[in-house]
C-alpha positions as CSV (number, residue, x, y, z in Angstrom):
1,X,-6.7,10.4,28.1
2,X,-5.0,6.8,29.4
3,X,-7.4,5.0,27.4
4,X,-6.4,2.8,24.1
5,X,-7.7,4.3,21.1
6,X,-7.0,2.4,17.6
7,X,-8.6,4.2,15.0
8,X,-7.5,3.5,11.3
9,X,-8.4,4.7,7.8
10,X,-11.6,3.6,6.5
11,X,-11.3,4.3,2.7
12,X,-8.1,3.8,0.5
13,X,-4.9,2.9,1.4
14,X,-1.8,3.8,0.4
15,X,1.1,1.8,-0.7
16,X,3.2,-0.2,1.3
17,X,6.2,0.9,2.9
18,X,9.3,2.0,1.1
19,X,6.5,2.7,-1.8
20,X,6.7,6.3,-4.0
21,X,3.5,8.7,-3.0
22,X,-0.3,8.1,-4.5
23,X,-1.2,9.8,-7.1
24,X,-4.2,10.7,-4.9
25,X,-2.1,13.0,-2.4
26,X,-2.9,16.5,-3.1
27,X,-6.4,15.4,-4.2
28,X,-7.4,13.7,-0.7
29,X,-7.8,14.9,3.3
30,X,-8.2,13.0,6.6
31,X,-11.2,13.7,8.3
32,X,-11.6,13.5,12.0
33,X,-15.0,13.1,13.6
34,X,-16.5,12.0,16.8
35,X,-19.1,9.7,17.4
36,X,-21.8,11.1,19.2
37,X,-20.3,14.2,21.6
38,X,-20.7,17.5,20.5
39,X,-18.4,20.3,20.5
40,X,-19.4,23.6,21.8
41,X,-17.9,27.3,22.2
42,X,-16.3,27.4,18.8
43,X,-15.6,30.6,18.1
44,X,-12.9,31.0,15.9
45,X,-10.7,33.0,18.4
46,X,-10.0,33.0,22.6
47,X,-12.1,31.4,25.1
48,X,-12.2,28.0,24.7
49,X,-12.0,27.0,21.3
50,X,-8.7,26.3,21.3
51,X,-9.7,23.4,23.7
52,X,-12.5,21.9,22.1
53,X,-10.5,21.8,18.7
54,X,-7.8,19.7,20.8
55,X,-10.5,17.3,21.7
56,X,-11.2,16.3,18.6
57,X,-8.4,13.7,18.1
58,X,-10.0,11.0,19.6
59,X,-12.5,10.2,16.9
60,X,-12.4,8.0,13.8
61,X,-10.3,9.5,10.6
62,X,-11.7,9.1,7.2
63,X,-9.6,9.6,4.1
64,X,-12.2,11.7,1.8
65,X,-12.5,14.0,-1.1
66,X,-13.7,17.6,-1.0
67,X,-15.8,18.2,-4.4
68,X,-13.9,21.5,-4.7
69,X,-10.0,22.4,-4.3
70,X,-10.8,24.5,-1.2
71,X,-12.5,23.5,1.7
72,X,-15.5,26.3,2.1
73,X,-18.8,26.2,3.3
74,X,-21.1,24.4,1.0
75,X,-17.9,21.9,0.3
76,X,-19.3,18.4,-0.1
77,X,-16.9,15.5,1.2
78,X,-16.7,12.1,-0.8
79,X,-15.5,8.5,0.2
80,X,-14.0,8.4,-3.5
81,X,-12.2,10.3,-5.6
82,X,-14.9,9.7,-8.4
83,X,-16.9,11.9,-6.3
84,X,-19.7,9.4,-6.5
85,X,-20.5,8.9,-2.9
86,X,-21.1,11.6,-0.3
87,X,-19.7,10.6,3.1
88,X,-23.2,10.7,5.6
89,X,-22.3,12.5,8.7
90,X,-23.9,13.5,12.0
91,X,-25.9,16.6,11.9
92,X,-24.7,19.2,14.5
93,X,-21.6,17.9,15.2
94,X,-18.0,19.1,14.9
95,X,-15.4,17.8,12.6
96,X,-12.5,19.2,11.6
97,X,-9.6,18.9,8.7
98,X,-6.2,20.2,9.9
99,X,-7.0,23.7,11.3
100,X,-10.5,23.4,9.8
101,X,-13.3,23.0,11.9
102,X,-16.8,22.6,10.8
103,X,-20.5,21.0,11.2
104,X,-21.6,19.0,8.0
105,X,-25.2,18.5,6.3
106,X,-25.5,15.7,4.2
107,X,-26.5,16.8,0.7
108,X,-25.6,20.5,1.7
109,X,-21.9,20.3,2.8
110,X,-19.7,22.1,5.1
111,X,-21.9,24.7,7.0
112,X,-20.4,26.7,10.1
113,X,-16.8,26.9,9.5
114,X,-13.8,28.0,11.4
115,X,-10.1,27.9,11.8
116,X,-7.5,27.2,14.6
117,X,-4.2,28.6,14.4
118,X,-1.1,26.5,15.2
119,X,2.0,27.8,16.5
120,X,5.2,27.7,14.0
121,X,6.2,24.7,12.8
122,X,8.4,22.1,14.9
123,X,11.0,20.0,13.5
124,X,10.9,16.4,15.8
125,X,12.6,13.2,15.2
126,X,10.7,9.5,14.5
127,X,12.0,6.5,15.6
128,X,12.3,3.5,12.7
129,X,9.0,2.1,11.3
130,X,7.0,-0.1,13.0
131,X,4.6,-2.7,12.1
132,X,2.7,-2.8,15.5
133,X,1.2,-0.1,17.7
134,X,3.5,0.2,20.4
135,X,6.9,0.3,19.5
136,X,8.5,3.1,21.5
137,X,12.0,2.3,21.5
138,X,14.4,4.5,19.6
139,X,16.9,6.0,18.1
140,X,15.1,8.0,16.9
141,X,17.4,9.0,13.4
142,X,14.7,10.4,11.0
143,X,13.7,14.2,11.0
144,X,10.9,15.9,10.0
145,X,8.3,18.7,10.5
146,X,5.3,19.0,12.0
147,X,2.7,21.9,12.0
148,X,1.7,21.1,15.7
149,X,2.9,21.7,19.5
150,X,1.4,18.4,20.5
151,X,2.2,15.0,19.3
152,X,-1.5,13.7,19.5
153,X,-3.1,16.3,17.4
154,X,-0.5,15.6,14.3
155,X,-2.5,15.5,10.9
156,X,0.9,15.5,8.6
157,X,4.2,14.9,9.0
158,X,6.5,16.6,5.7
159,X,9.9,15.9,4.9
160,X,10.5,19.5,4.7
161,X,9.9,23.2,6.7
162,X,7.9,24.6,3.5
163,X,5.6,21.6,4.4
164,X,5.6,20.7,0.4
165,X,7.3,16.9,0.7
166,X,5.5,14.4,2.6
167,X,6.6,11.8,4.8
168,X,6.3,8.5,3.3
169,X,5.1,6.6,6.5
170,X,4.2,2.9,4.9
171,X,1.2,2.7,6.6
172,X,3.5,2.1,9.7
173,X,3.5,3.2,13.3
174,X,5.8,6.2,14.5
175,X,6.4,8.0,17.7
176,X,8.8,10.6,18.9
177,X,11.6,11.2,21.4
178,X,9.4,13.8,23.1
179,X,12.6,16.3,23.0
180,X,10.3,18.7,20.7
181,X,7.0,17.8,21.2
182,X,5.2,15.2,23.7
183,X,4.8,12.3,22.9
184,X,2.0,11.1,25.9
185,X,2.8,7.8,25.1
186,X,1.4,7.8,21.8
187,X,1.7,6.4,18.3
188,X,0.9,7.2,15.2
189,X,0.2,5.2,11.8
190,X,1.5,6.9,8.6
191,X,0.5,6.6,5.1
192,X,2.9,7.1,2.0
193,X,1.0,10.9,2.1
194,X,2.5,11.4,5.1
195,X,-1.4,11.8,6.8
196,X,-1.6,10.4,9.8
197,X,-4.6,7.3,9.8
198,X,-4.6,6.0,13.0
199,X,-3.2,6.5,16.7
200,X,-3.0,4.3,19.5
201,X,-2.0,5.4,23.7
202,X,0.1,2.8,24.8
């Protein structure tokens, strides 16, 4: 897609850059959603699914809180981790949570559930931290890992291959030097979890 999509983090952020993790890392996800479209021919395996979990990137992401460790069916998603207010989705439509993809009911949680598998994980290199959208210039000195083959479709960015030490991103922007991965002209915004919260196609 050419077009410019800024979509940031609606809930908490994290800490600014150079700042140690949240305490609210392990406990919180980023939630990706579209607005009104609907995803169909998710199966779980082949055909097309593959394809309609790519197109959910462009859609707004939402730091929330599952009310349970694992995300199941029946898991309800808060906006706080007091677990106090149920986020209010669309009925029917897809969402998804890394590999996870899933329709929501408010008041009932996640109902049809399935997963994507990614191919091995890629170590790529970032360029320095940005404070604006489209800083594309390199070098590009800092390595980490990624479990993705495309650039757009990155949920985490680790420190490490076990995928155990996140990427403390500062809440700033970050692309690639597309030697791994492609970039498509893309950016993304970081927080001190190392989730990505927002992407923008220069």
């Amino acid at each position: 897609m050419n077009h410019n999509y800024y979509y940031t983090l609606l809930g908490r952020r994290a800490g600014g850059p150079g700042s140690a993790q949240t305490s609210g890392c392990s406990a919180s996800v980023q939630l990706r959603y579209m607005y009104t479209q609907q995803v169909g021919g998710l199966t779980g395996a082949g055909g097309d699914s593959l394809a309609d979990w790519e197109g959910l990137v462009f859609g707004n992401i939402v730091e929330v809180w599952p009310g349970q460790p694992q995300l199941g069916v029946g898991t309800r998603l808060y906006l706080d981790a007091g677990l106090t207010q149920e986020i209010s989705l669309v009925d029917g439509n897809w969402y998804r949570v890394e590999e996870l993809i899933f329709t929501y009911q408010t008041g009932g949680g996640i109902a049809a559930l399935t997963q994507i598998n990614q191919p091995t994980d890629n170590q790529i290199r970032l360029n320095a931290p940005s404070a604006t959208s489209c800083q594309l210039n390199g070098p590009y000195n800092q390595p980490v890992w990624v479990a993705r083959d495309q650039w757009q479709q990155v949920d985490r960015i680790w420190l490490d291959q076990a995928l155990s030490q996140p990427f403390v991103g500062g809440n700033n922007w970050y692309s690639t030097d597309d030697s791994v991965i492609p970039s498509g002209g893309t950016t993304l915004q970081v927080n001190n979890c190392g989730w990505v919260e927002g992407f923008f196609a220069c």
